[in-house]
C-alpha positions in Angstrom: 103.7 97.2 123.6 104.9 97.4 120.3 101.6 95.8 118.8 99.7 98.8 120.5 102.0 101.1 119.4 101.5 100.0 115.8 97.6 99.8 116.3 97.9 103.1 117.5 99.7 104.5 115.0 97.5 103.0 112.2 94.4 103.8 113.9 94.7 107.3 113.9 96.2 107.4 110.6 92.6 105.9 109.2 91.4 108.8 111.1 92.9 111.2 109.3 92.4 109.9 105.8 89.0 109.4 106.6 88.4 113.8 107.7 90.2 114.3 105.0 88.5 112.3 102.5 85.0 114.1 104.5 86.2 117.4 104.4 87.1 117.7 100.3 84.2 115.1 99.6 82.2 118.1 98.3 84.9 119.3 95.4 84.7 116.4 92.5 88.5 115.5 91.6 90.1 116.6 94.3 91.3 114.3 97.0 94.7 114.2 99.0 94.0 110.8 100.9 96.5 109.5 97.9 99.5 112.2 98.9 98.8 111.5 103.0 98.7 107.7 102.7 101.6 107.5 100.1 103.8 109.7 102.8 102.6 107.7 105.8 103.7 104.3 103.9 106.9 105.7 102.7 107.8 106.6 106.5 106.4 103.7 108.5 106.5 100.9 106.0 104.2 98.7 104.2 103.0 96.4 107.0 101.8 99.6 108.9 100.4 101.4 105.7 98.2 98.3 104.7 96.6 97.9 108.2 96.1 101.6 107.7 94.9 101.2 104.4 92.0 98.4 105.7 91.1 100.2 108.7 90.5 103.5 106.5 88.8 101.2 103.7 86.1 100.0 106.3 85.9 103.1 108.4 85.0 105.6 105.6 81.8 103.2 105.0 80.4 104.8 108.3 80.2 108.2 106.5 79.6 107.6 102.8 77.9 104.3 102.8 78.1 100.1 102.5 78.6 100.1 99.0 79.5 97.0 97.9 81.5 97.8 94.9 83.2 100.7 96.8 84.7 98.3 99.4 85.7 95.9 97.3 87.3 98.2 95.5 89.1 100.0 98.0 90.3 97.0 100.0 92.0 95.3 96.9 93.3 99.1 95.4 94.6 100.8 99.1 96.7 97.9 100.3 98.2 97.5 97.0 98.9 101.2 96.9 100.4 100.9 100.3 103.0 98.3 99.9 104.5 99.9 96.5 104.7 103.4 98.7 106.1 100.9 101.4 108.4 100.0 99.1 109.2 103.0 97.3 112.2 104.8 99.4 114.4 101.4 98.7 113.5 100.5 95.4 114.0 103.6 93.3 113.3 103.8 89.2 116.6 104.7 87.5 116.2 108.3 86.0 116.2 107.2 82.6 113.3 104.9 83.1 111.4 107.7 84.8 112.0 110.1 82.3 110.9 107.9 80.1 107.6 107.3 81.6 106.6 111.1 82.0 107.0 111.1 78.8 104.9 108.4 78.0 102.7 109.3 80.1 102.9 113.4 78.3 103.0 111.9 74.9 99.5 109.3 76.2 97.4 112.2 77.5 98.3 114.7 74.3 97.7 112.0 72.0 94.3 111.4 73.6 92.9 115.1 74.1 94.1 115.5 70.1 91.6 111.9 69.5 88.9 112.6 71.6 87.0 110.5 73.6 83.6 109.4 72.8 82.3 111.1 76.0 78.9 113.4 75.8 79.4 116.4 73.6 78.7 118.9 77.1 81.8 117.0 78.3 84.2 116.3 75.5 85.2 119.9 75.4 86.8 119.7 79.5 88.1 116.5 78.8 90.2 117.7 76.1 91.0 120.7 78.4 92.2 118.9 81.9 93.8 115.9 78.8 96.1 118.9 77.8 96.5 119.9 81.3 97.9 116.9 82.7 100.3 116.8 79.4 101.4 119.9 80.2 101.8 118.7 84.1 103.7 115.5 82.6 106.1 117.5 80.4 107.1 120.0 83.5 107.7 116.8 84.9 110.1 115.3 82.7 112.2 118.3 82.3 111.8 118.7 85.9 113.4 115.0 85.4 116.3 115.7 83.2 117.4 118.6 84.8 117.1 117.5 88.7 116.6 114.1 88.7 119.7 113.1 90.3 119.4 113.7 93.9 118.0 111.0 95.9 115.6 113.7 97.1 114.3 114.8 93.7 114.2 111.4 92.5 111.7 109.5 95.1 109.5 113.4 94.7 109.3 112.5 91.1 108.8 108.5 91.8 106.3 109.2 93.9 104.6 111.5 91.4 104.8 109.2 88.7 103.1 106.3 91.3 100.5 108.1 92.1 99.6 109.3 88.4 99.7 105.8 87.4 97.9 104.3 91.2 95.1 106.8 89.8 94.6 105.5 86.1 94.8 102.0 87.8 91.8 103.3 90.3 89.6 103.6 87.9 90.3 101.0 85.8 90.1 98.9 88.8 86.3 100.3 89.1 85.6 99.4 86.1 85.8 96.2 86.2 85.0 95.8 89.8 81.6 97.7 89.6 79.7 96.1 86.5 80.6 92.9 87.7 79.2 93.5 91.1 75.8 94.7 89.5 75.7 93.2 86.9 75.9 95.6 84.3 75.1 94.6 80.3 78.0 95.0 77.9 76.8 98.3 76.7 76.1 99.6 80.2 79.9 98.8 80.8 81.3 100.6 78.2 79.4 103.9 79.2 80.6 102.9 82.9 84.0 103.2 81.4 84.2 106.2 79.7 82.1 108.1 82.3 84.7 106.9 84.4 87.5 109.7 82.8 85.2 112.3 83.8 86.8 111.7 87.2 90.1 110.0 86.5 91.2 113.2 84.6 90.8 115.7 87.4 91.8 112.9 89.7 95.5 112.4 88.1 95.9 116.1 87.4 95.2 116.5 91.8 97.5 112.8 92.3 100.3 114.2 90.2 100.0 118.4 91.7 99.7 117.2 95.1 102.6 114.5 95.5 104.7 117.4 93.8 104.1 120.1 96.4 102.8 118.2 99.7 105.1 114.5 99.6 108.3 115.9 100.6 106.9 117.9 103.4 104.6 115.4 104.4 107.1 112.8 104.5 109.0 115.0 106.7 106.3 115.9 109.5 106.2 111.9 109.5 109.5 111.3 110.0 109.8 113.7 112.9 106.7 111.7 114.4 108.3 108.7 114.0 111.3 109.9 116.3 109.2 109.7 118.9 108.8 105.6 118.8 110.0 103.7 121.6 
């Protein structure tokens, strides 16, 4: 009984991520799968997330296609996310160590718009733009950090923020590598694969890090009233 249960549970859980991965497929860097499966795990656990994480992986190919890269690439990257977000509620970064990654990760993205990327010159300009933009997010982050850090509530909001930021980066970087190799690309073709690549990890982080901020708490909470209901 409990088996079903869980295969229940899971099952309709892929569901979910899947319509909402459908229903925002249309607006380019915007996705909530992250914040709904990160909120799931963090509730149910890690064993439940990554069956969650498969079945979602697989199921979404009915809609947007059997792309080889695409599944390899979500069935190494979604477990993986789901056992750290398993994880996540017992195994708490200290403050200081969090504070000290937003502003890293601040310092990282300022330091990058300022450089430039060597992107097309119709999209350097927005990169620079959404590069300040998630510096700005970052740094309301970290004082966010210093100043209200130390609840145990604040605290896994802002671990979970920082987790998805960095989840995202590691997305795409996890594409990159994943995608030339499956076709094959030259070593040229690679390197424009990568940079083309922060056309949509910007947006991406900047939605990962806005989204765990406002929807994970309350998220978490609708999950832990379903989860009353286990037997």
């Amino acid at each position: 009984m409990k088996k079903a249960y869980d295969v229940a549970v899971c099952g309709v859980m892929a569901a979910v991520l899947v319509a909402v991965q459908y229903a925002l497929g249309a607006l380019p860097g915007i996705e909530l799968v992250s914040v709904s499966l990160a909120a799931f795990c963090s509730v149910f656990g890690a064993g439940r997330g990554a069956l969650t994480a498969v079945a979602f992986s697989l199921l979404r190919c009915l809609i947007f296609g059997f792309s080889p890269s695409a599944i390899i690439l979500y069935l190494i990257y979604y477990p993986a996310f789901s056992a750290a977000f398993g994880l996540l509620p017992k195994r708490l970064m200290p403050k200081k160590l969090c504070a000290a990654l937003l502003f890293a990760l601040s310092f990282a993205s300022a330091a990058l718009g300022a450089a430039g990327l060597p992107v097309s010159k119709l999209y350097a300009a927005r990169v620079r733009v959404m590069l300040y933009l998630l510096c700005g997010i970052f740094a309301a982050l970290f004082v966010f950090c210093i100043f209200f850090g130390e609840s145990e509530k604040n605290a896994l909001l802002l671990n979970a923020a920082v987790l998805a930021s960095l989840a995202t980066v590691m997305f795409t970087l996890l594409d990159d590598v994943i995608t030339p190799l499956v076709y094959g690309y030259s070593a040229e073709a690679a390197a424009a694969y990568f940079y083309g690549g922060f056309l949509a990890m910007i947006p991406q982080t900047v939605c990962a890090a806005v989204s765990v901020f406002a929807l994970f708490l309350p998220l978490r909470k609708a999950f832990l009233l379903a989860k009353k209901f286990e037997r």
